[in-house]
Backbone as CSV, one residue per row, in Angstrom:
resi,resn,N_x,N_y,N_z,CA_x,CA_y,CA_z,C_x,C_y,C_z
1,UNK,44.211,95.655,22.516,42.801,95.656,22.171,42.629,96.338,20.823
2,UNK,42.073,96.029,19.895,41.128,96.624,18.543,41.198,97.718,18.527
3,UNK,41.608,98.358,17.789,40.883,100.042,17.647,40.076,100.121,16.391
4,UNK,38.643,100.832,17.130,38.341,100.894,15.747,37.587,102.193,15.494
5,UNK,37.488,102.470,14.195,37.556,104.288,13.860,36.039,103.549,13.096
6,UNK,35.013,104.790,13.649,33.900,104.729,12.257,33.721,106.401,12.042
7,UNK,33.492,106.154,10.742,32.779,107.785,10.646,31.966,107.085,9.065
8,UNK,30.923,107.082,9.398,29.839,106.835,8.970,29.851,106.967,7.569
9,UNK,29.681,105.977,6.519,29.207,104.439,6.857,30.552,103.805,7.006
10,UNK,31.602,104.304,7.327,32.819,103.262,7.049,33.238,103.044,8.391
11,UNK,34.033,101.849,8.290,34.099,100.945,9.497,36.087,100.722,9.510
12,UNK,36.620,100.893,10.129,38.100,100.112,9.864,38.528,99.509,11.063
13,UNK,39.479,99.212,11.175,39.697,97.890,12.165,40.741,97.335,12.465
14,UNK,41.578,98.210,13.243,43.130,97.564,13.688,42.875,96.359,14.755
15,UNK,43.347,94.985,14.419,43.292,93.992,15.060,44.399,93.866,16.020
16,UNK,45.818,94.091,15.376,46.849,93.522,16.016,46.353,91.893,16.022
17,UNK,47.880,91.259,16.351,48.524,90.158,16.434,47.608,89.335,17.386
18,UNK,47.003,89.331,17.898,46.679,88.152,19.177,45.339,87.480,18.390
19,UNK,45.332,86.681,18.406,44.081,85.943,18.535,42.927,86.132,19.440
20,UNK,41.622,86.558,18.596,40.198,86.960,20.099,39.641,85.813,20.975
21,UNK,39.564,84.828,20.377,38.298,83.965,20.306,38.420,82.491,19.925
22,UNK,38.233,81.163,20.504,38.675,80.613,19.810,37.193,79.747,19.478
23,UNK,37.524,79.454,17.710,35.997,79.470,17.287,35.866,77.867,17.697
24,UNK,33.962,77.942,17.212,33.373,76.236,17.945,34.069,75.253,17.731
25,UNK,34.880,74.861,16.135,35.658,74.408,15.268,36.903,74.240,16.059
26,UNK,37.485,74.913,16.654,38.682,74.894,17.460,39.770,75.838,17.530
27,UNK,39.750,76.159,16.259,40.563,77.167,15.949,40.753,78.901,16.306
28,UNK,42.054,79.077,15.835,42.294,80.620,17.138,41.584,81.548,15.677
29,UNK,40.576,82.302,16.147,40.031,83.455,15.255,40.440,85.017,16.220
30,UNK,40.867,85.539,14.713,40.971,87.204,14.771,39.465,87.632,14.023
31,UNK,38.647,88.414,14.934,37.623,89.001,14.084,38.084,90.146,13.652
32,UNK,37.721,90.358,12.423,38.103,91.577,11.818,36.671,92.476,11.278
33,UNK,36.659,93.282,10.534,36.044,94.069,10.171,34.279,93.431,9.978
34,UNK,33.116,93.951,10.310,31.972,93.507,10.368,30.867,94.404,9.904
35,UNK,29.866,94.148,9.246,28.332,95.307,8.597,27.445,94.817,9.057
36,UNK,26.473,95.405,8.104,24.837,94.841,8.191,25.052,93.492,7.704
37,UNK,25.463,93.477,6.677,25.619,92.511,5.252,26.353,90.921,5.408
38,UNK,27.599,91.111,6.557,28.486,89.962,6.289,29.835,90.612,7.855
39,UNK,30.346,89.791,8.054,31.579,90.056,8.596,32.859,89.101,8.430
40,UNK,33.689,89.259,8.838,35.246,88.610,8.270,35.947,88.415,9.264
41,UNK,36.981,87.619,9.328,37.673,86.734,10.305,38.765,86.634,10.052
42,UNK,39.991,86.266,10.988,40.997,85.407,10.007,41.217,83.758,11.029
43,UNK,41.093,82.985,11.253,41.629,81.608,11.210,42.763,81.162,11.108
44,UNK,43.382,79.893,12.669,44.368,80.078,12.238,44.466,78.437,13.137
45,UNK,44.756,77.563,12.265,44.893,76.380,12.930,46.263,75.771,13.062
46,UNK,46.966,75.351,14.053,48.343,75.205,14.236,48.731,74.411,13.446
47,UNK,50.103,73.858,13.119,50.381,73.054,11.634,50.406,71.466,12.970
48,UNK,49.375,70.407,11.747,49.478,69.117,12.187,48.079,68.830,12.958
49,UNK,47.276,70.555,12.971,46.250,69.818,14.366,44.845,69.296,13.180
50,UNK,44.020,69.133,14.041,42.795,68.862,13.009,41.374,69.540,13.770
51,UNK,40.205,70.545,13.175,39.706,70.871,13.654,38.588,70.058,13.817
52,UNK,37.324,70.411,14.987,36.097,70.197,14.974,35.448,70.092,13.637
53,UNK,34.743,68.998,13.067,33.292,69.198,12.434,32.369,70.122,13.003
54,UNK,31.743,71.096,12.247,30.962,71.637,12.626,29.842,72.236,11.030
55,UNK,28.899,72.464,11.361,27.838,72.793,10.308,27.471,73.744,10.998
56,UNK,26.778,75.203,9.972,25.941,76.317,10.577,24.793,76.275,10.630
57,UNK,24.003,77.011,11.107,22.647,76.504,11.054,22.028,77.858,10.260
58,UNK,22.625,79.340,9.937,22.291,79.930,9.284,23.402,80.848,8.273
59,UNK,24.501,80.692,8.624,25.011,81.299,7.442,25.797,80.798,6.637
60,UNK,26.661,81.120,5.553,27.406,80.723,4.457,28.451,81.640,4.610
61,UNK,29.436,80.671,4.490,31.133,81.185,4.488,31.532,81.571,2.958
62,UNK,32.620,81.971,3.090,33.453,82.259,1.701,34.782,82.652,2.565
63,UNK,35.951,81.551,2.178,37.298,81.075,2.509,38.071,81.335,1.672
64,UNK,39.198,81.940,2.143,40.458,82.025,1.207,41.782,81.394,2.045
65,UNK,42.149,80.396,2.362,43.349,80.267,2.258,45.211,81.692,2.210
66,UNK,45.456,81.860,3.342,45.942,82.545,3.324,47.924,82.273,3.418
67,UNK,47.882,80.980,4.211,48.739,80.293,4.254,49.065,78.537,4.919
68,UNK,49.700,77.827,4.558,49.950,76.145,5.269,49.213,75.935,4.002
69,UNK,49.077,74.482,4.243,48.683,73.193,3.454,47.618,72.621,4.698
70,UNK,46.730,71.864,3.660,45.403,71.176,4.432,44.707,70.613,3.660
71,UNK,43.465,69.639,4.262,42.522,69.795,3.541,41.065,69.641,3.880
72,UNK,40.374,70.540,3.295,38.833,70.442,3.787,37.822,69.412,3.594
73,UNK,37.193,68.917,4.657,36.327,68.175,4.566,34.714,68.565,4.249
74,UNK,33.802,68.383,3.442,32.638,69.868,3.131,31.800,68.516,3.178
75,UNK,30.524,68.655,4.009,29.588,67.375,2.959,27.902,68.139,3.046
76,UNK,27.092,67.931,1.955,26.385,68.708,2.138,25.096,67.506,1.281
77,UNK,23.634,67.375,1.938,23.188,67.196,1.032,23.055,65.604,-0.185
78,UNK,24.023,65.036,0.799,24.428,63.415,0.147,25.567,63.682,-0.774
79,UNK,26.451,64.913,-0.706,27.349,64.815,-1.844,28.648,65.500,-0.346
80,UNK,29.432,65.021,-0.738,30.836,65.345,0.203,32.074,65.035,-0.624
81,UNK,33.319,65.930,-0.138,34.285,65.716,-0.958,35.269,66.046,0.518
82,UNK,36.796,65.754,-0.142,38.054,66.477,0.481,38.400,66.922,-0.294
83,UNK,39.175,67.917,0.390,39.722,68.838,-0.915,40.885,69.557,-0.265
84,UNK,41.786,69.209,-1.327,43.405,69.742,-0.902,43.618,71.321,-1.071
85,UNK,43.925,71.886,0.151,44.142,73.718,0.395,45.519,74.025,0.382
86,UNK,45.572,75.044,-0.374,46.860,75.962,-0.103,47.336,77.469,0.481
87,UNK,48.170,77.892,0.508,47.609,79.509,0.021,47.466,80.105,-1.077
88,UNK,45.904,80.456,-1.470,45.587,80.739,-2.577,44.600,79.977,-3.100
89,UNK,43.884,78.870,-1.808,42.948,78.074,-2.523,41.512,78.953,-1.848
90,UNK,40.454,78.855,-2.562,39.041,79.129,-1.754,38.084,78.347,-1.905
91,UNK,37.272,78.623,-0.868,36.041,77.304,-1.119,35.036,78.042,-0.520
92,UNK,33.954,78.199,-1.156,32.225,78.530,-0.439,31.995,77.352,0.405
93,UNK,31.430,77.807,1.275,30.591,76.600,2.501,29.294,77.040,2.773
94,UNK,28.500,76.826,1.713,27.006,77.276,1.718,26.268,76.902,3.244
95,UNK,25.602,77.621,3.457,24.898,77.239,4.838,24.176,75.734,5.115
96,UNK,24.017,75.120,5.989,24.123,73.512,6.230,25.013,72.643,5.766
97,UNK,26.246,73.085,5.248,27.406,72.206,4.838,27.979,71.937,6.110
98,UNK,27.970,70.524,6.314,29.190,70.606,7.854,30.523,70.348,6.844
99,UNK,31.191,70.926,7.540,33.289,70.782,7.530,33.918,70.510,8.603
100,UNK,35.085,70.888,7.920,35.921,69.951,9.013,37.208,70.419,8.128
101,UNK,38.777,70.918,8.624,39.715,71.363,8.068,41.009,71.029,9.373
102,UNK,42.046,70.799,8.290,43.006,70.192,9.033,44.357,70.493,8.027
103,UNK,45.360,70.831,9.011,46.352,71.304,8.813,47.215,70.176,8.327
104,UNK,48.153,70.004,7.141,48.798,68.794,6.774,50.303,69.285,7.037
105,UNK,50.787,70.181,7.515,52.501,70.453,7.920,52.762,71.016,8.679
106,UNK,53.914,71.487,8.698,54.402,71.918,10.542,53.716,73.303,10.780
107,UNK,53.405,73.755,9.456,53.131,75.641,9.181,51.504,75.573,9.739
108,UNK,51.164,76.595,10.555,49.608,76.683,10.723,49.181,76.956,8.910
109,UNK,48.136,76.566,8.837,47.121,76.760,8.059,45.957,78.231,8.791
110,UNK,46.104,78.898,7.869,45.614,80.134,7.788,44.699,80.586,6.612
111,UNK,43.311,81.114,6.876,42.114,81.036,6.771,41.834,82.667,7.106
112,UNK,41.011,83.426,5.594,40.344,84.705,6.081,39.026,84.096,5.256
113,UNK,37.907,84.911,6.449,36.613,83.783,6.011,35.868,84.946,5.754
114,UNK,34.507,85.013,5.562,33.606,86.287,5.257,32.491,85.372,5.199
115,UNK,31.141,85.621,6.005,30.052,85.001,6.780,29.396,85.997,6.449
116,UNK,28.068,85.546,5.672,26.944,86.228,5.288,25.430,85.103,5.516
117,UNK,24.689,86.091,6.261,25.010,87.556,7.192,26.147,87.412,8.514
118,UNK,25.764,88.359,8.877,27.339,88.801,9.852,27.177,87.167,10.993
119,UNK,28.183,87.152,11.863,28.034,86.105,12.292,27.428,86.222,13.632
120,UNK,26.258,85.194,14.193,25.166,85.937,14.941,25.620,85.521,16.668
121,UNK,26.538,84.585,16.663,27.135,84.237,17.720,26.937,82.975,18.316
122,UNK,26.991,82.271,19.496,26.628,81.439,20.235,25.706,80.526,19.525
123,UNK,25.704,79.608,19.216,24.685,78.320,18.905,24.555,78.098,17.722
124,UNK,25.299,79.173,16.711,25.103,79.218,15.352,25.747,77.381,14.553
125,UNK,27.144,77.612,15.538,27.810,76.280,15.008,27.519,75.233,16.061
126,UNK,26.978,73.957,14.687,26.913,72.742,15.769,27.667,71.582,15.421
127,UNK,28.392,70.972,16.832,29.185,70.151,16.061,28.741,68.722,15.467
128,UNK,29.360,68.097,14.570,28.940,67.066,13.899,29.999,66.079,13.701
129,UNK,29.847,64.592,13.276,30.988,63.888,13.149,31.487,63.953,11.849
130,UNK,32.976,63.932,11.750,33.589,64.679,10.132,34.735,62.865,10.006
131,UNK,34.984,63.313,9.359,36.196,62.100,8.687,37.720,61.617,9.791
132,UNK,37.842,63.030,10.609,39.303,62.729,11.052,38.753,62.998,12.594
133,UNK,39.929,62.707,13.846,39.576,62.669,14.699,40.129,64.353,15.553
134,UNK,39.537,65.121,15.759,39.703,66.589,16.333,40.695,66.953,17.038
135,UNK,41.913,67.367,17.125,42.992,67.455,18.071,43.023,69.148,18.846
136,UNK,41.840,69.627,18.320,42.157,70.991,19.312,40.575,71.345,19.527
């Protein structure tokens, strides 16, 4: 289980190894550290699978690519793209963008995200139809 130390205003946050949660999208999430302001995640989709479409209904991501190959599906607005991920790629997902992300090799694709404001829980993500067909 988490340990976590506050002494006011600071927050820290031993996760350990396991995965908490697995998000609407499909994928195994570690929550990590959380404020008033925003909270952070890490993501971790097995190599080859493909996640849920899903759109938020109130917040905006900011993604970094941490490790695997993939690529994101974003459409927002009448404008949509794919877009090829690495480790080391990032992408904003402004709020009402649906996505959709999928692992292209044997390696999970790995994802630390940061959601502003913090993430509010249950009903936030809804799913939607994306480009590929969902395997987890």
């Amino acid at each position: 289980m988490p340990t976590i130390e506050t002494s006011a205003p600071f927050i820290a946050l031993d996760v350990g190894d396991a995965p908490e949660v697995i998000a609407p999208d499909g994928s195994a999430v570690r929550v990590l550290v959380r404020s008033e302001s925003g909270s952070m995640a890490q993501f971790l989709l097995p190599g080859f699978a493909v996640s849920r479409a899903v759109v938020h209904r109130t917040v905006t991501e900011l993604w970094y690519f941490i490790a695997g190959r993939g690529q994101m599906w974003l459409s927002f607005s009448g404008h949509e793209a794919i877009v090829d991920v690495v480790a080391g790629s990032s992408i904003a997902v402004p709020v009402g963008t649906a996505f959709q992300f999928c692992s292209r090799s044997a390696d999970a694709l790995q994802v630390v995200a940061v959601t502003m404001p913090p993430w509010p829980g249950d009903g936030e993500a809804v799913v939607v139809s994306g480009p590929w067909s969902a395997t987890v």
